[in-house]
N, C-alpha and C positions, 0 to 999 in steps of 0.2 A: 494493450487493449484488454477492456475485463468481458467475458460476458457473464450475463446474468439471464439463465434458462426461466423460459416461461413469462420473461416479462417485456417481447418487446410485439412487433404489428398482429392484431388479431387476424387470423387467417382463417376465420370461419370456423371450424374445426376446433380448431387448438390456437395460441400463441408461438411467434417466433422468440427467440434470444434476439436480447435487447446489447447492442455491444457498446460498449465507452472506451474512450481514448481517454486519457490522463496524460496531461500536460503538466510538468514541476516544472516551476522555475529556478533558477540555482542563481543566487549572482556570484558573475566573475570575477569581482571583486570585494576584498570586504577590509575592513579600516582594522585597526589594532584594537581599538575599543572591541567593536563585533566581534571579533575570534575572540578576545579572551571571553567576553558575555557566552559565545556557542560553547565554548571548552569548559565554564563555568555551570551552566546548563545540561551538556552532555554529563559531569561528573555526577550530578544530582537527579536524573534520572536511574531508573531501575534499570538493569543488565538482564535483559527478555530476546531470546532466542524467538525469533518470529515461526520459526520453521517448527520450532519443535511438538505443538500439538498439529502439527500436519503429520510428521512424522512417527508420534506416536499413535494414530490412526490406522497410518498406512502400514502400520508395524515396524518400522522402519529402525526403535528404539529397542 
């Protein structure tokens, strides 16, 4: 669940936090063509730490 401050029911005053659920779907199965295509994919993408401008923020680095 994400929330997002300030943008969810007006309360007169102020805004509440707007909350969202995220749903992925994964399938359970996948053929041999597809994994190689995701593994061929996954290789060609960039190697990006998600975390890491969170963590250098938070001082963490």
């Amino acid at each position: 669940m994400l929330r997002i401050k300030g943008r969810g029911v007006d309360l007169g005053n102020n805004r509440g936090d707007l909350l969202a659920t995220v749903e992925v779907a994964v399938p359970s199965h996948l053929s041999e063509k597809a994994k190689k295509a995701l593994l061929e994919f996954d290789e060609q993408m960039p190697k990006e730490d998600p975390r890491a401008e969170l963590n250098s923020k938070a001082g963490l680095l």
